[in-house]
N, C-alpha and C positions, 0 to 999 in steps of 0.2 A: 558415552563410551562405546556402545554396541553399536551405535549406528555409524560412528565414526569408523569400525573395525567391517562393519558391512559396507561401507563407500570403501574402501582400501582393496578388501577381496573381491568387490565390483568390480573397479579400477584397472588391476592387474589381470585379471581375467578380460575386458575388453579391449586391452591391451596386448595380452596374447594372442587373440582370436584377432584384431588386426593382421600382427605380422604374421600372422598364417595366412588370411586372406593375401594379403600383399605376395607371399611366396607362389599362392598357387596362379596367380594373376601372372607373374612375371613365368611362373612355369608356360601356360598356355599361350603366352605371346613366344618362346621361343620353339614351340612344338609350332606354330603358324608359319614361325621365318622358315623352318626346318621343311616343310611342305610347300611355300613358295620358291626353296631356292632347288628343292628336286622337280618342282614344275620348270622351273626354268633349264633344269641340264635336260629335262627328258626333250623341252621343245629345242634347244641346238644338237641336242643328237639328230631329233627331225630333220633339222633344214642341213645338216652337213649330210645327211642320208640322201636327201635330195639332190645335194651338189654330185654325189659321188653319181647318184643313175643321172645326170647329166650327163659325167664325164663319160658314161658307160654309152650314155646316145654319141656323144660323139665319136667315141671310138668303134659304134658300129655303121655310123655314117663312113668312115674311112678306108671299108671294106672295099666299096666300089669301084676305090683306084689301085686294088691288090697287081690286076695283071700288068698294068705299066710302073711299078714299083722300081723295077730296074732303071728304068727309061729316068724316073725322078731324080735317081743315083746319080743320073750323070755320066757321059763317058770320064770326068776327069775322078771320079771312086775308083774305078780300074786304074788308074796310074799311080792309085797312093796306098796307103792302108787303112783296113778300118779305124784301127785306133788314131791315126794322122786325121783324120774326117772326124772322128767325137770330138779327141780335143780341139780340135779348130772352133766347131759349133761351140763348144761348152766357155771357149775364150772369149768367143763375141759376146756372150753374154754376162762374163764374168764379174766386170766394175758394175753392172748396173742392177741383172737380179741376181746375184751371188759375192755380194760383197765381202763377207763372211766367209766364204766355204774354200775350202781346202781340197784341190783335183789334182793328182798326181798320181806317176807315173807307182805301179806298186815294186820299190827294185828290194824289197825285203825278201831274200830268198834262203835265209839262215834252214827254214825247216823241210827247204827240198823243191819249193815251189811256191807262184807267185802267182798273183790275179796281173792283169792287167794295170786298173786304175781302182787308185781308192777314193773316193769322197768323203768329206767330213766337213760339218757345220755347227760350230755352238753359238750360244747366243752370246752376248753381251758379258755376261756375270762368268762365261766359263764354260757353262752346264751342256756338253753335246746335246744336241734336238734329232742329230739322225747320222747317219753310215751308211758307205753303199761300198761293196767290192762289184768291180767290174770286172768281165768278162768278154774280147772281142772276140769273135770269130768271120773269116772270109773266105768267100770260094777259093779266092785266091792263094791263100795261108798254104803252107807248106806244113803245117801242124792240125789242118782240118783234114786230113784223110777222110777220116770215116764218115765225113758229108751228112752225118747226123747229129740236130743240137743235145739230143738225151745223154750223148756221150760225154758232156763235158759237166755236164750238172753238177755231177759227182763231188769231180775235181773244184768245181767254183765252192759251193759247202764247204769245205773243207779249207781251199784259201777265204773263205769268209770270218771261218771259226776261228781258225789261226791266229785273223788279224783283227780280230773282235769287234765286226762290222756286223750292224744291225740285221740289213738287206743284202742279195745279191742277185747282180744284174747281167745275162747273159744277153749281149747286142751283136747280134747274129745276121748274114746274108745265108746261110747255110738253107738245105731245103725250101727253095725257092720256090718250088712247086705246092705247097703247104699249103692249106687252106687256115690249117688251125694257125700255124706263125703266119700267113700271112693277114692276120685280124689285127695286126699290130701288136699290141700288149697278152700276153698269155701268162696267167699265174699257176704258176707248177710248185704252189708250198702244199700239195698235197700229197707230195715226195718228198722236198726238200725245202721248210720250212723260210718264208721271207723272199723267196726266190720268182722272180718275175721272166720272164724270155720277151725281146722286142727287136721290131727292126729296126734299122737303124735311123729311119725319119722321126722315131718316138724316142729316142736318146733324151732329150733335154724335157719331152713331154713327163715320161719316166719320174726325170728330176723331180720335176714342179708337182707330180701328182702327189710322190712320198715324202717330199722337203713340208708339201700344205697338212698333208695326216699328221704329221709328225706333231709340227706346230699348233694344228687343232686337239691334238692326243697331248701335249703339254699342259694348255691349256686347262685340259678336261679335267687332267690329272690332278692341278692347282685347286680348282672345284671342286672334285671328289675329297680331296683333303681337307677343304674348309669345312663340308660337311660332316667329313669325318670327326672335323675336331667339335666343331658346334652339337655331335650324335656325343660327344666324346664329355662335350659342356654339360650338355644337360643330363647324361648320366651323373654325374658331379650335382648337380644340382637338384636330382631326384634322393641322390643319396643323403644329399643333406636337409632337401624335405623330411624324407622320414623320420633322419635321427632329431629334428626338431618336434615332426609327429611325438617321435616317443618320449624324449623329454618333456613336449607339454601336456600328455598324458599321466606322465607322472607324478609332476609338477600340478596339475589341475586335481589330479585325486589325493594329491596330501594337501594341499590348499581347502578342499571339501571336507576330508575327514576334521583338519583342524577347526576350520569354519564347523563342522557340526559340534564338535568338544565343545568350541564355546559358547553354543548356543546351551547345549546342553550343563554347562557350567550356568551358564545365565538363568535360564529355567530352574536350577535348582535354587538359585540366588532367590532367585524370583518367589519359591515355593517357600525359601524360609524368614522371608522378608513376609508377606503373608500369614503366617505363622505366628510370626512376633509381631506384628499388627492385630492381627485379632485378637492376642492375649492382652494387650495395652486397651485395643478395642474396650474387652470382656475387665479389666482392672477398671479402665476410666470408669465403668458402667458404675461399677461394686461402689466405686470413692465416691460416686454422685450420690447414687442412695446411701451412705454414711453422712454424706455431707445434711443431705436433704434429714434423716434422722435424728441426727444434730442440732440443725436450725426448730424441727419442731420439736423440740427438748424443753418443756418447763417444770415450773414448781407446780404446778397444780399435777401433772401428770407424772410426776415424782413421789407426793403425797397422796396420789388418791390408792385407796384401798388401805392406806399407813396410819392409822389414829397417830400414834406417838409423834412421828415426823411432822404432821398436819399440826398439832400442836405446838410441836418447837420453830416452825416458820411462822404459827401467826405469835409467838412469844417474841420473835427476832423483829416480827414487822412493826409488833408495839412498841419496844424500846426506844424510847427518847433517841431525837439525835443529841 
């Protein structure tokens, strides 16, 4: 019976210490993915860092052809408008890289004023991936007076916010003589937040640079999430470590104390079982030497010292049968 009850609280106890082995096993395999899969975002951040100072040599290779920039225009840009020349370019490309995207003209002027053109692109499922308000400006314009682009920043912010466009893009001939506008791409979100300034040969460049961040910053974002949720799991899963800790802690110390009760029952058992053996022991002993007193029992040692007795046994021996 005790040994039976010692297999049993063995039993259960290498049983427990299993599944806690097994918990903490499967803890440490998702702490591993959790640190493969943030080595993996840190190394595409790398190489899209890399792609961006690409872009960044290329657009200062383009510096070189700043003073004939006009000359690229074209005499047929003075005969049209700027905005006639974006959308043209952004139409050629339309069906094949903008299958998706949404370019029009901006005629929402409920709030007082209007950007030029809006962009918008979602994906598939619905979900916008990016927004641009446009901004043309021309030598030519009869609304460029002040022949400087800072002047309109303002106003583009403002029909950005309005029209709850991510970016905004002012595509400008204005201050032709510029060194800064004429690097192609100039980013002024350190005024007016999202906001890029270009000429007008980087229209569609523009496009492609913020439509690829966008799509890579989707992306990212899906990743960060997974992670978040798998940082999200295994808090889940720490949590239920421990409260499993603390159950088999207290679970293994009443299983101990019981286990010692009955050791401690048994040991008593044990001492009074002892006890009442030695007394049987100490009885058997007593019955043997009666017995043995018994068997050496006769008449002569009955009789001797006894005249009268000695007498009447050898009177009983004489008698006739």
């Amino acid at each position: 019976m005790l040994r039976q009850k010692k297999l049993k609280v063995t039993e259960a106890v290498l049983k427990i210490e299993k599944e806690r082995d097994s918990l903490a096993n499967d803890l440490k395999n998702k702490e591993t993915e959790k640190l493969l899969l943030e080595k993996s975002l840190k190394e595409k951040f790398a190489a899209e860092l890399k792609a961006k100072e690409d872009i960044i040599k290329i657009k200062d290779e383009e510096i070189a052809f700043r003073k004939d920039m006009k000359l690229k225009l074209s005499t047929k840009m003075l005969g049209e408008t700027l905005e006639q020349h974006c959308e043209t370019e952004f139409n050629k490309l339309r069906a094949t890289a903008f299958p998706l995207a949404y370019f029009e003209k901006d005629n929402d002027s409920k709030t007082g004023s209007k950007g030029d053109f809006i962009y918008r692109e979602n994906d598939e499922a619905g979900n916008e991936i990016i927004s641009i308000m446009f901004e043309m400006k021309n030598e030519g314009d009869e609304t460029a007076t002040k022949k400087k682009n800072e002047d309109f920043l303002k106003e583009l912010d403002k029909d950005r916010t309005e029209k709850k466009c991510e970016y905004a893009v002012l595509v400008t001939l204005l201050e032709s003589e510029s060194e800064l506008y004429n690097t192609g791409i100039v980013d002024v979100s350190y005024k007016y937040g999202k906001m890029y300034v270009v000429r007008p040969q980087f229209f569609i460049p523009i496009i492609t640079l913020l439509r690829n961040a966008a799509m890579s910053s989707l992306k990212y974002k899906a990743e960060l999430a997974q992670v978040k949720n798998q940082n999200i799991d295994i808090t889940n899963f720490e949590e239920k470590m421990n409260k499993f800790k603390e159950g088999f802690s207290r679970n293994y110390d009443l299983a101990s104390r019981k286990f010692k009760e009955a050791i401690d029952e048994i040991d008593k058992t044990i001492s009074h079982l002892q006890k009442t053996k030695d007394a049987l022991l100490s009885s058997e002993n007593n019955l043997r030497l009666a017995n043995d007193k018994a068997e050496d029992l006769s008449i002569k040692k009955l009789t001797h010292g006894n005249p009268t007795m000695t007498a009447k046994f050898d009177a009983l021996n004489k008698k006739p049968d």
